[in-house]
C-alpha positions as a Python dict, from the first residue, in 0.01 Angstrom:
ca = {
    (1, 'X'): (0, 0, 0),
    (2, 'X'): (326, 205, 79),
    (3, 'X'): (287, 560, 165),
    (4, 'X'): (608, 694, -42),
    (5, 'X'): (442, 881, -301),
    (6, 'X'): (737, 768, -574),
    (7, 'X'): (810, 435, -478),
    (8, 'X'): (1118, 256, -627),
    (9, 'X'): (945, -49, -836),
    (10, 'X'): (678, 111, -993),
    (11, 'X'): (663, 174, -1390),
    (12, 'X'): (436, 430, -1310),
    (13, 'X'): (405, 732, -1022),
    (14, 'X'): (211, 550, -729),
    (15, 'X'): (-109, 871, -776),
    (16, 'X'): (-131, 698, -1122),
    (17, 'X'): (-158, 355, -1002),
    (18, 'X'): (-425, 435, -763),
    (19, 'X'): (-592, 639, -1031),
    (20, 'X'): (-574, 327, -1263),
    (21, 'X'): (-735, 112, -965),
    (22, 'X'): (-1030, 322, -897),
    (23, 'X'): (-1054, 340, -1288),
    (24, 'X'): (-1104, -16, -1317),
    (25, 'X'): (-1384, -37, -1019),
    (26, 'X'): (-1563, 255, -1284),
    (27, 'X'): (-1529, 17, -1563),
    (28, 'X'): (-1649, -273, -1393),
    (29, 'X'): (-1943, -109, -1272),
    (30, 'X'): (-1867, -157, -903),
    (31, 'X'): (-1855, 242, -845),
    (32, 'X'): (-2199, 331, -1040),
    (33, 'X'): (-2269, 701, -1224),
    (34, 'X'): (-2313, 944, -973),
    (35, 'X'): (-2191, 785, -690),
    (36, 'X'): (-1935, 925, -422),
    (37, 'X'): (-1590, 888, -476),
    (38, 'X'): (-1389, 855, -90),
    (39, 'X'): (-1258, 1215, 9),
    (40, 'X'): (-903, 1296, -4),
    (41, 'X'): (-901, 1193, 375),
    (42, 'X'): (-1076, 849, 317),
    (43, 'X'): (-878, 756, 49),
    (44, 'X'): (-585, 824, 220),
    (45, 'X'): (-657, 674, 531),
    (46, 'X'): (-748, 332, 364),
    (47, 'X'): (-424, 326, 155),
    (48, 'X'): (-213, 459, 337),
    (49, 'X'): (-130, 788, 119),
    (50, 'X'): (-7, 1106, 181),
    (51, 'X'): (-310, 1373, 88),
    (52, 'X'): (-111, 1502, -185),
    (53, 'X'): (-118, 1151, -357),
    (54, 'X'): (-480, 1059, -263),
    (55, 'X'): (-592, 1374, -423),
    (56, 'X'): (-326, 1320, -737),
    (57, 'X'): (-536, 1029, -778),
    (58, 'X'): (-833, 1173, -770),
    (59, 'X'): (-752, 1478, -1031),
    (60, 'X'): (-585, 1234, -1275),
    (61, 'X'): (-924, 1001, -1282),
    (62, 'X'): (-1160, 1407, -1336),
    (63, 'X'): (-853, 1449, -1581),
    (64, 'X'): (-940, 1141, -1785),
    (65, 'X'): (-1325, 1218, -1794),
    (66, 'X'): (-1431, 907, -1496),
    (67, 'X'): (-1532, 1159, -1213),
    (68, 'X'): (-1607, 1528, -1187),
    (69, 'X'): (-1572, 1719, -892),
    (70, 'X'): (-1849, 1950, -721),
    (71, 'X'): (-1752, 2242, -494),
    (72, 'X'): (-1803, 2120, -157),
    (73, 'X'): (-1920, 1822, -207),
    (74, 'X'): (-1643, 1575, -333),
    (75, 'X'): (-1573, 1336, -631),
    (76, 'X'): (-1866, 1164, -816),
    (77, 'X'): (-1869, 903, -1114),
    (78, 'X'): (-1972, 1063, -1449),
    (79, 'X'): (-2248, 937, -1669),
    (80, 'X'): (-2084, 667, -1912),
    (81, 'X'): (-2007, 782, -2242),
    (82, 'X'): (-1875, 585, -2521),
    (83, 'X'): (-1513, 618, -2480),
    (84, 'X'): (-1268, 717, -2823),
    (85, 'X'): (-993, 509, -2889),
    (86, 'X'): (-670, 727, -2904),
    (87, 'X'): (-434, 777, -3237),
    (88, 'X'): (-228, 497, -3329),
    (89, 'X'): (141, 568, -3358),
    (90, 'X'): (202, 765, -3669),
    (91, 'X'): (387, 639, -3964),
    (92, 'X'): (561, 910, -4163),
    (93, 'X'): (743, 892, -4460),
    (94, 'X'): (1149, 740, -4394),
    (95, 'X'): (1284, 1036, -4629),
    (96, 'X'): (1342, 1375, -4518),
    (97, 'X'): (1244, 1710, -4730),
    (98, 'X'): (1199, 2068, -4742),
    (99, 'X'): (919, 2245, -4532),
    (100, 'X'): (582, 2425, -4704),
    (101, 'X'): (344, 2501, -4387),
    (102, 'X'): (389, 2886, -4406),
    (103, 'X'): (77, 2944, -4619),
    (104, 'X'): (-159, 2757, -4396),
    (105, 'X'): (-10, 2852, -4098),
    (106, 'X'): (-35, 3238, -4254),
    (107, 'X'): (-411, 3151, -4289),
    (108, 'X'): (-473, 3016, -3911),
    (109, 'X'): (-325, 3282, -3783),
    (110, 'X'): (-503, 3554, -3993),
    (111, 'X'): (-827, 3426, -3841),
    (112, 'X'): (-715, 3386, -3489),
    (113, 'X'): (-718, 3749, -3487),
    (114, 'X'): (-1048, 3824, -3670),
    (115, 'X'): (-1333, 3930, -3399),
    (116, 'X'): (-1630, 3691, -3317),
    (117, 'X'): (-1429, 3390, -3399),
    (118, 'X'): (-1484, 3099, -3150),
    (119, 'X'): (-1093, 3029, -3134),
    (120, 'X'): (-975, 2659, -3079),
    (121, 'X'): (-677, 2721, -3332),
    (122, 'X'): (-363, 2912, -3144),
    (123, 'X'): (-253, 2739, -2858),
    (124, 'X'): (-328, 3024, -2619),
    (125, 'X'): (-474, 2989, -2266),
    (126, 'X'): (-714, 3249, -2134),
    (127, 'X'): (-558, 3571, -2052),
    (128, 'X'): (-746, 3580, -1698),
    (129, 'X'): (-538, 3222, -1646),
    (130, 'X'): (-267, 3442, -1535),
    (131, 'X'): (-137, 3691, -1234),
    (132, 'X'): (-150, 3964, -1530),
    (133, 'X'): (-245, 4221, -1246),
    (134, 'X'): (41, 4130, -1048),
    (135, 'X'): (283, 4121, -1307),
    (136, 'X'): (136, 4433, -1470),
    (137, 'X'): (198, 4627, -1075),
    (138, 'X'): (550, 4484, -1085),
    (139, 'X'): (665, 4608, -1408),
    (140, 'X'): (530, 4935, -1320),
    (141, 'X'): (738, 4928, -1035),
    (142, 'X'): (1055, 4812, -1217),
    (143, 'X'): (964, 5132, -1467),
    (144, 'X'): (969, 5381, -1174),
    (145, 'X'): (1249, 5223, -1005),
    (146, 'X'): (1492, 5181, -1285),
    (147, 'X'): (1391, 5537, -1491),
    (148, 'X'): (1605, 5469, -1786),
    (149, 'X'): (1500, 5099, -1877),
    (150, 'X'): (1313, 5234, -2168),
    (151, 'X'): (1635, 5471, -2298),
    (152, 'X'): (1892, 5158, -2225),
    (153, 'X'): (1986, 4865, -2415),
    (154, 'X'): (1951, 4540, -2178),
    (155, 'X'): (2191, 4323, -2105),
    (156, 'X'): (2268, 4094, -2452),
    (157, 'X'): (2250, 3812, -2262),
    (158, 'X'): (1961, 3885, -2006),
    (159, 'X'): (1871, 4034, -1671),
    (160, 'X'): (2127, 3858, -1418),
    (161, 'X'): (1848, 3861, -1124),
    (162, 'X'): (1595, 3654, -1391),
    (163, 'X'): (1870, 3434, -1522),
    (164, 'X'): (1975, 3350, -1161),
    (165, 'X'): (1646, 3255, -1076),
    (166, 'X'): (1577, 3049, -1427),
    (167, 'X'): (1903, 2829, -1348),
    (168, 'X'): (1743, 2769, -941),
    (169, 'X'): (1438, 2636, -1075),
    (170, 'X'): (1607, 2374, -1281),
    (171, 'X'): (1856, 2306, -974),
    (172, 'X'): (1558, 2183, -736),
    (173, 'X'): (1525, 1943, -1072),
    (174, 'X'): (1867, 1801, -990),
    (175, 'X'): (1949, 1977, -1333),
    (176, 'X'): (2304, 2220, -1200),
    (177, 'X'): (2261, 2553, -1450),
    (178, 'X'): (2535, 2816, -1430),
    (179, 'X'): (2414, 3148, -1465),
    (180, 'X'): (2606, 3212, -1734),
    (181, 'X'): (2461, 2922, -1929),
    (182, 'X'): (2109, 3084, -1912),
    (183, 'X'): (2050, 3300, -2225),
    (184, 'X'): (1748, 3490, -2193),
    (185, 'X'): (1503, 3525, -2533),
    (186, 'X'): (1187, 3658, -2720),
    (187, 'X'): (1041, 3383, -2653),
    (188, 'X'): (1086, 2961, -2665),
    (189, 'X'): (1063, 3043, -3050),
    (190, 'X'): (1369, 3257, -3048),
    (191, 'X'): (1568, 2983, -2868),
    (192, 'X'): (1476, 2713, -3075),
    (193, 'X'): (1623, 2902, -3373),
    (194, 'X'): (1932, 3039, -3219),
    (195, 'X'): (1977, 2666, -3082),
    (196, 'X'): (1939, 2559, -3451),
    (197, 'X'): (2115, 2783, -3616),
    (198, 'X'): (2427, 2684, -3422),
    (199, 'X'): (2447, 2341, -3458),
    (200, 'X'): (2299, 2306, -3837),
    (201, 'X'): (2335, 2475, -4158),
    (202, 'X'): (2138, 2518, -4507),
    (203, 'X'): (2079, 2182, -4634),
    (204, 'X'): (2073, 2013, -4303),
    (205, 'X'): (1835, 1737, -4216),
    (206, 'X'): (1635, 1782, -3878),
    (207, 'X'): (1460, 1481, -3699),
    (208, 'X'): (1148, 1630, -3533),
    (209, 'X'): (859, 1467, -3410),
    (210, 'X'): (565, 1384, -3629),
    (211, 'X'): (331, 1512, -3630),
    (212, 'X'): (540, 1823, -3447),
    (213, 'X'): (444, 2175, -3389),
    (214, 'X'): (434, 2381, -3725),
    (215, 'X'): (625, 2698, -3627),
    (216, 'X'): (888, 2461, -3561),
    (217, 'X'): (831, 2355, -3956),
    (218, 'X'): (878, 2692, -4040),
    (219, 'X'): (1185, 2789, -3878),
    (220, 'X'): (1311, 2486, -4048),
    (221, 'X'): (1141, 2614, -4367),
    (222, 'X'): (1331, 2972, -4304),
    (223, 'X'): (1695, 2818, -4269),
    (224, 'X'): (1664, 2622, -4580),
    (225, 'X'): (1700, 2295, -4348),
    (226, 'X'): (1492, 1977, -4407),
    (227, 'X'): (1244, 1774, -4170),
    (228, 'X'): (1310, 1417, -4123),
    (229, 'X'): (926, 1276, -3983),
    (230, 'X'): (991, 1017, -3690),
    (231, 'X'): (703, 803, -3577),
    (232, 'X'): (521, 926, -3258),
    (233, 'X'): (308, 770, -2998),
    (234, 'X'): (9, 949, -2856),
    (235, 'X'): (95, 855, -2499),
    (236, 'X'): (501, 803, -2531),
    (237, 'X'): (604, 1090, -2748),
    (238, 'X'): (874, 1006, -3034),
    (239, 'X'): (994, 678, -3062),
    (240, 'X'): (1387, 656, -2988),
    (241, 'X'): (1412, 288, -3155),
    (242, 'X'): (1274, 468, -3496),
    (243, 'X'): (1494, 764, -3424),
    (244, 'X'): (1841, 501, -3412),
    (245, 'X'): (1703, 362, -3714),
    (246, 'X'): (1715, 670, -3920),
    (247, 'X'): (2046, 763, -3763),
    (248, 'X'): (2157, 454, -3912),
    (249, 'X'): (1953, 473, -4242),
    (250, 'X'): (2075, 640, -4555),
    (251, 'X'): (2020, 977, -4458),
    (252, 'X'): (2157, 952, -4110),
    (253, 'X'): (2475, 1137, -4213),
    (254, 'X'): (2301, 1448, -4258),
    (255, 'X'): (2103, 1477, -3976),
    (256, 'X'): (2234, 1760, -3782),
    (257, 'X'): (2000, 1796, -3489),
    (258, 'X'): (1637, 1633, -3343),
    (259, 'X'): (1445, 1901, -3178),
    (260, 'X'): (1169, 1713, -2936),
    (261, 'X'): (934, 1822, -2672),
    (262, 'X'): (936, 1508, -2425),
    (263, 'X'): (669, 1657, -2178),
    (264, 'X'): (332, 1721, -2358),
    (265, 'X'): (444, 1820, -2697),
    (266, 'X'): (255, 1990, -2898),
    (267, 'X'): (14, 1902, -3087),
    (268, 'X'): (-68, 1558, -2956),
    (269, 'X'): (25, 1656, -2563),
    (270, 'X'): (275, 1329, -2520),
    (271, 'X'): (527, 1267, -2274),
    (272, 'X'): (774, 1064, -2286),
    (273, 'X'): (852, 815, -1998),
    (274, 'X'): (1202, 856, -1830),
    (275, 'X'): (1346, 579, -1949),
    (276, 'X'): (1321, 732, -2304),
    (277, 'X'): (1451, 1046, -2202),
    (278, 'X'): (1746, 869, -2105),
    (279, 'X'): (1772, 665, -2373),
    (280, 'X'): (1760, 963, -2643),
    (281, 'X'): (2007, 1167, -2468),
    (282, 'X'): (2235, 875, -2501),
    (283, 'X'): (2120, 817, -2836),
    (284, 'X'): (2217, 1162, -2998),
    (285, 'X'): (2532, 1215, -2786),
    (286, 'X'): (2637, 864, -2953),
    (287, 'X'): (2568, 975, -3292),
    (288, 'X'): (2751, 1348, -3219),
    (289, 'X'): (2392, 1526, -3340),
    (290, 'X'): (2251, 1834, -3107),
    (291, 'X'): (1949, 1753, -2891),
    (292, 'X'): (1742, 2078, -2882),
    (293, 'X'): (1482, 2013, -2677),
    (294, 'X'): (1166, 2247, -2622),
    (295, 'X'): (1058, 2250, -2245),
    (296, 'X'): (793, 2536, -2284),
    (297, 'X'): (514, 2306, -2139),
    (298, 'X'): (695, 2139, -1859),
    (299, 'X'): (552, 2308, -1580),
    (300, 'X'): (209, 2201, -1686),
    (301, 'X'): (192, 1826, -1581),
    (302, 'X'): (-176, 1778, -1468),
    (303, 'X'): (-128, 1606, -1125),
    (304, 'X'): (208, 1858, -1034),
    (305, 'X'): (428, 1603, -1100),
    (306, 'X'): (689, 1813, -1281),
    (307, 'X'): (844, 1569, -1573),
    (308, 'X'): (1209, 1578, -1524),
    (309, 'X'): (1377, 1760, -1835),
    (310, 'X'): (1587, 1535, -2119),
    (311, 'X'): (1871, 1798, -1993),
    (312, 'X'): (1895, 1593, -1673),
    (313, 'X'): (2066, 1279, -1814),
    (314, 'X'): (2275, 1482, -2002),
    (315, 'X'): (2644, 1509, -1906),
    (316, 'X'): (2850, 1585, -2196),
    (317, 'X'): (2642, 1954, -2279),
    (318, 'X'): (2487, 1880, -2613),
    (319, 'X'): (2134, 1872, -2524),
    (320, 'X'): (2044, 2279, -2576),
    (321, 'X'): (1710, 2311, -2324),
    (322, 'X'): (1461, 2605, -2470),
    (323, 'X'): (1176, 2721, -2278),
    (324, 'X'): (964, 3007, -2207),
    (325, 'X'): (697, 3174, -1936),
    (326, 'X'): (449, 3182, -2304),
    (327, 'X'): (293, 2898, -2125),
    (328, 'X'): (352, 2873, -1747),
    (329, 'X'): (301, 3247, -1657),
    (330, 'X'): (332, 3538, -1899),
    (331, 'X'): (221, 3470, -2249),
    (332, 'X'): (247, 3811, -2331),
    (333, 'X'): (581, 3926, -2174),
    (334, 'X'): (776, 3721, -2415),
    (335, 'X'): (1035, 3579, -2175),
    (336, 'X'): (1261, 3275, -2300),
    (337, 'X'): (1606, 3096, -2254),
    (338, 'X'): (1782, 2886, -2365),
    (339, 'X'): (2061, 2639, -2168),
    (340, 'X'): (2292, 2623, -2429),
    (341, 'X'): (2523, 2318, -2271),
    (342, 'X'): (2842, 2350, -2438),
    (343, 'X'): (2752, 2572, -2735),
    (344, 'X'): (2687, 2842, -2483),
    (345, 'X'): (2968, 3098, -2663),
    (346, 'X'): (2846, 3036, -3004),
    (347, 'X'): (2440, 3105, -2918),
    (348, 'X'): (2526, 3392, -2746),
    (349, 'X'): (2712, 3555, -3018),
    (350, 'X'): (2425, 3458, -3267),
    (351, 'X'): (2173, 3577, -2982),
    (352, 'X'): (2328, 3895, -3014),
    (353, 'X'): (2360, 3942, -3400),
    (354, 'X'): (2010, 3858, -3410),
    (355, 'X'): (1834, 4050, -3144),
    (356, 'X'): (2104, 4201, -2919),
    (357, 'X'): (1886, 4186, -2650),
    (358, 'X'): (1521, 4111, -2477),
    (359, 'X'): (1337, 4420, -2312),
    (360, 'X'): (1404, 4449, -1953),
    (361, 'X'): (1071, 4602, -1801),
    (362, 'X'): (929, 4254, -1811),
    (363, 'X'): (1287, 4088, -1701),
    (364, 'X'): (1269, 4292, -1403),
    (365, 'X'): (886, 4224, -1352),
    (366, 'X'): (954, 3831, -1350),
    (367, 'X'): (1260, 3836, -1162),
    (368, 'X'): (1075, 3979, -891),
    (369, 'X'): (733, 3791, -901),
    (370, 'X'): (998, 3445, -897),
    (371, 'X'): (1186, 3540, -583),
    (372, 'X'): (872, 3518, -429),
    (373, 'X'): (655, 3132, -383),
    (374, 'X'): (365, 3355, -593),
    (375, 'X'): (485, 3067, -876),
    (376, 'X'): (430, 2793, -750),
    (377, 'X'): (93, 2881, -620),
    (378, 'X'): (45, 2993, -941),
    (379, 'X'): (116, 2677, -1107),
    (380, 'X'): (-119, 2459, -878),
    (381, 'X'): (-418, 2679, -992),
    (382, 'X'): (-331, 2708, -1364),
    (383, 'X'): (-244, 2316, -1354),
    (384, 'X'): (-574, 2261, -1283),
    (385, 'X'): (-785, 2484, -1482),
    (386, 'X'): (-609, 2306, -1792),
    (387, 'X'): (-709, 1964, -1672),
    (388, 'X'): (-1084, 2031, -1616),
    (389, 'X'): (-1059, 2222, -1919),
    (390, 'X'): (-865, 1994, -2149),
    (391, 'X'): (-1137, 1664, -1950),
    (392, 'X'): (-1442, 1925, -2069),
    (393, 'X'): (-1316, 1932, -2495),
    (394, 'X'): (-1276, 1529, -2481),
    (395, 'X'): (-1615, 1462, -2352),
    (396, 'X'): (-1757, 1703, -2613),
    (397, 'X'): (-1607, 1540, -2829),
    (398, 'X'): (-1692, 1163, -2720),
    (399, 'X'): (-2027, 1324, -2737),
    (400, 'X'): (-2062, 1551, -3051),
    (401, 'X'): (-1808, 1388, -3274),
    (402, 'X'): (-1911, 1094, -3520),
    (403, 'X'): (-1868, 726, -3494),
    (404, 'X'): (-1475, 677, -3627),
    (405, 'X'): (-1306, 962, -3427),
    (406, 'X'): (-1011, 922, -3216),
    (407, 'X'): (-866, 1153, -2960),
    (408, 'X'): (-544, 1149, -2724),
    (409, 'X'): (-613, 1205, -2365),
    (410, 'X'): (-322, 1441, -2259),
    (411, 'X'): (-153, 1433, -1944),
    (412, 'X'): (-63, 1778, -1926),
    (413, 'X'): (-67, 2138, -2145),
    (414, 'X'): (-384, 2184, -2297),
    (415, 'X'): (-379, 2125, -2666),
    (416, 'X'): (-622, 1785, -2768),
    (417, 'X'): (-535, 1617, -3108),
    (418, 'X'): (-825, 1450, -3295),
    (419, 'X'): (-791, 1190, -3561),
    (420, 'X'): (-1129, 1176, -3792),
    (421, 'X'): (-1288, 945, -3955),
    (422, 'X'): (-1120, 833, -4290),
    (423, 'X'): (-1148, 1004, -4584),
    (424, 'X'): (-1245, 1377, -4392),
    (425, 'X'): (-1056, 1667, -4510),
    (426, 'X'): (-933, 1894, -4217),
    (427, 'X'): (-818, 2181, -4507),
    (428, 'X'): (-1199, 2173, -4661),
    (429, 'X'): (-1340, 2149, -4308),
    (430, 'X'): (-1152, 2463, -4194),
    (431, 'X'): (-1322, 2676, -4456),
    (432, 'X'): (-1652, 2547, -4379),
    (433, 'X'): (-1617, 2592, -4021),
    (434, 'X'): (-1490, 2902, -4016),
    (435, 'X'): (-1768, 3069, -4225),
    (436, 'X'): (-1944, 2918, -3917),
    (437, 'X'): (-1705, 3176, -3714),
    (438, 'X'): (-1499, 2850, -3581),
    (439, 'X'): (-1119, 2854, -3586),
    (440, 'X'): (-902, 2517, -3490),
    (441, 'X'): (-539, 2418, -3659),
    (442, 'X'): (-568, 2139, -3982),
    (443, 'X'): (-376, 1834, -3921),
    (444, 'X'): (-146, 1868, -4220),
    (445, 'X'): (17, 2187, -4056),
    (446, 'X'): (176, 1984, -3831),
    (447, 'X'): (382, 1766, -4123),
    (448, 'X'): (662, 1837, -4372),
    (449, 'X'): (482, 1634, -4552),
    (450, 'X'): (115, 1736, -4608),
    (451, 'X'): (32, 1400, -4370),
    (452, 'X'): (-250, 1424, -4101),
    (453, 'X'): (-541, 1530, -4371),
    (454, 'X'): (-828, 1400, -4152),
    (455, 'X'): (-659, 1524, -3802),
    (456, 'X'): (-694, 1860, -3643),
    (457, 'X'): (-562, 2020, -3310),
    (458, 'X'): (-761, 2167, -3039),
    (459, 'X'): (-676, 2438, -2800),
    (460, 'X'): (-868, 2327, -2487),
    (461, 'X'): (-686, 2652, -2316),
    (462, 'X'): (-1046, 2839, -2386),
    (463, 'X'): (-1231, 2884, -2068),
    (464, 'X'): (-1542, 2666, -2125),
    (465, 'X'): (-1875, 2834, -2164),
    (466, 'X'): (-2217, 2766, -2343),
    (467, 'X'): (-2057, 2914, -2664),
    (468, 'X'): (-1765, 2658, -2630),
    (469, 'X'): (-1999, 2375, -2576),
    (470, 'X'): (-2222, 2491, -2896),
    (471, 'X'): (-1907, 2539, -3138),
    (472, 'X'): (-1778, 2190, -3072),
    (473, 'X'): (-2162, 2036, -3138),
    (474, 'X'): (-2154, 2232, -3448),
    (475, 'X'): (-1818, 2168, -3546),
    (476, 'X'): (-1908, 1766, -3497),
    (477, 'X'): (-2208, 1771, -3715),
    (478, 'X'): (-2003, 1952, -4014),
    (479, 'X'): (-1759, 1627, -3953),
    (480, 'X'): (-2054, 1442, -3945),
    (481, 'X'): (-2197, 1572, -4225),
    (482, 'X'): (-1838, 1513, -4481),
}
């Protein structure tokens, strides 16, 4: 087997391939529970891979629940459980129509702040996840160096330093950023509704994906715009053919915008392959409607392999690229941007209308911890910790979870979407769990409309403990129990 780690030919990154073979020998019995795996240094010395592929491999087989990995020892097979079958693609309804999520998504987030509640509802990693000590010493720095950030307004359009080093990070992507083009935000959400309030107005229809994150739905819901469902794959993320049929259908006309997270969307944790990428930045450019795209979980690609943004086939500057360190490094620091392509004068005159400006203490802080390689470093470590954590909450629930259920198996971020059985009731579940002290996110949050009753999102970014382990046995047996 060829060393090159991204050989032309192959549908598929050659770590994956590998992955898939020693998958197979699992399945077929040939590499038994509890046996050795070959090291990083075996495996690539038989195939002919770099260590950085061999060990790929090896993360992306612990990722999908086949091995687990013991400190200084190596790579052993897992005891065999019965293995869920994953969502089908979904099938929303072909009309579009007004949003009504805000009253459950009031409710989730009531009790995501109530004390003793085991949380699996906001999709929040664990604060210890992240260099908060480091960033917390730089911003003090950037306080006593620059006295009067607290008595100035900030730049309307962002820190230079942090929107210089945004725009690199997308040029070792291929992706060329001017600095000027990088508007910084409060946040991905902020960008996402500058970015739609530029290209669409009241009334406007908006293909997202389905089932899509709901404070998407309800920045929709807040511009009086509508939500046109398009089918989704668990694996592949939106489907582009479905998409070019509702351009085309009786509606099309008044679709304005599709706002899509190609790598590891949220809630179901797709990504869509390259090809489809491609294929929808041709798509909307042909049919003159924005591309927003949301890029907030790029970074966190399981095996490092960053996904290469939508933005990168994009020529003509109508794909708007939002993203955010929420994720990736600073949840708390509420840092976005937004590329704005060729709307880049008209989002930043709504950018400062609507906020003037994003506090600087933490611009400064960033700037500084990016001109450094503490990132990427960074990323390897938190990269990790979301795969053994996101492998962890689909074994529970191959283990706790009745007969019926059917989970995707995420290749990145750390949010798990679980289809029950027929017939459950996510919204009836939720009250019954949380008198148990147990928070997650209903399915039918994540749908203009109402779908995904018996479906409910995980947020695997919990650090797994005893407690964790206990709440998802209890939270199968009130599934269990209807």
């Amino acid at each position: 087997m060829p060393a090159d780690d991204s050989p032309t030919g192959l549908s598929q990154p050659l770590y994956l391939c590998v992955a898939d073979e020693l998958g197979q020998l699992i399945a077929q019995g040939q590499l038994a529970a509890g046996e050795r795996l070959p090291s990083v240094r075996e495996l690539s010395q038989r195939r002919g891979l770099s260590p950085t592929t061999a060990l790929a491999a090896l993360r992306a087989l612990e990722q999908r629940g086949w091995v687990e990995a013991r400190p200084q020892s190596g790579y052993y097979v897992r005891p065999k459980l019965r293995r869920l079958a994953e969502p089908a693609t979904s099938r929303p309804p072909s009309a579009a129509r007004p949003v009504t999520v805000g009253s459950i998504a009031a409710r989730l987030l009531a009790a995501s702040n109530e004390p003793g509640i085991i949380g699996f509802g906001a999709a929040i990693p664990e604060a210890d996840w992240y260099p908060v000590a480091t960033l917390q010493r730089l911003a003090s720095q950037a306080a006593r160096r620059h006295r009067l950030l607290i008595g100035e307004y900030s730049p309307f359009f962002g820190l230079p330093a942090l929107r210089h080093q945004i725009a690199r990070r997308y040029a070792e992507l291929g992706i060329a950023v001017d600095d000027d083009e990088v508007v910084i935000t409060n946040g991905c959400m902020e960008a996402i509704n500058l970015a739609l309030r530029t290209v669409a107005a009241p009334g406007a229809v908006i293909a997202v994906e389905s089932p899509t994150y709901y404070g998407l739905l309800q920045l929709i819901e807040a511009q009086g715009m509508q939500a046109l469902e398009i089918p989704t794959h668990a694996r592949d993320g939106l489907s582009v053919e479905a998409l070019a049929t509702a351009l085309t259908g009786p509606q099309g006309a008044q679709i304005r915008a599709c706002v899509v997270t190609p790598a590891f969307c949220n809630p179901i944790g797709a990504l869509m392959p390259e090809a489809a990428r491609e294929a929808l930045v041709a798509l909307c450019r042909q049919h003159r409607i924005a591309l927003i795209e949301d890029d907030v979980y790029g970074e966190l690609d399981f095996a490092g392999q960053r996904p290469l943004p939508a933005r990168y086939w994009d020529r003509s500057g109508n794909v708007l690229l939002c993203g955010s360190f929420s994720k990736s490094l600073a949840p708390g620091a509420r840092i976005g941007w937004l590329l704005a392509g060729r709307h880049r004068d008209a989002v930043r005159m709504r950018k400062f209308t609507t906020s003037a400006g994003t506090a600087l203490v933490y611009q400064h802080a960033l700037s500084a911890y990016l001109e450094t390689q503490a990132y990427p470093r960074h990323l390897v470590r938190l990269r990790r910790l979301c795969a053994t954590n996101v492998a962890r909450y689909i074994e529970a629930i191959e283990r706790y979870f009745p007969a019926g259920t059917r989970v995707t198996r995420p290749s990145g971020g750390f949010v798990v979407w679980v289809e029950l059985p027929r017939g459950t009731d996510t919204l009836a579940l939720y009250e019954r769990a949380l008198f148990r002290r147990i928070n997650f996110a209903p399915g039918p949050l994540f749908s203009a409309s109402g779908r995904y009753r018996n479906c409910l999102r995980l947020n695997a970014g919990r650090q797994w403990t005893p407690d964790v382990d206990g709440a998802l046995q209890a939270l199968g047996r009130l599934v269990e129990a209807g």
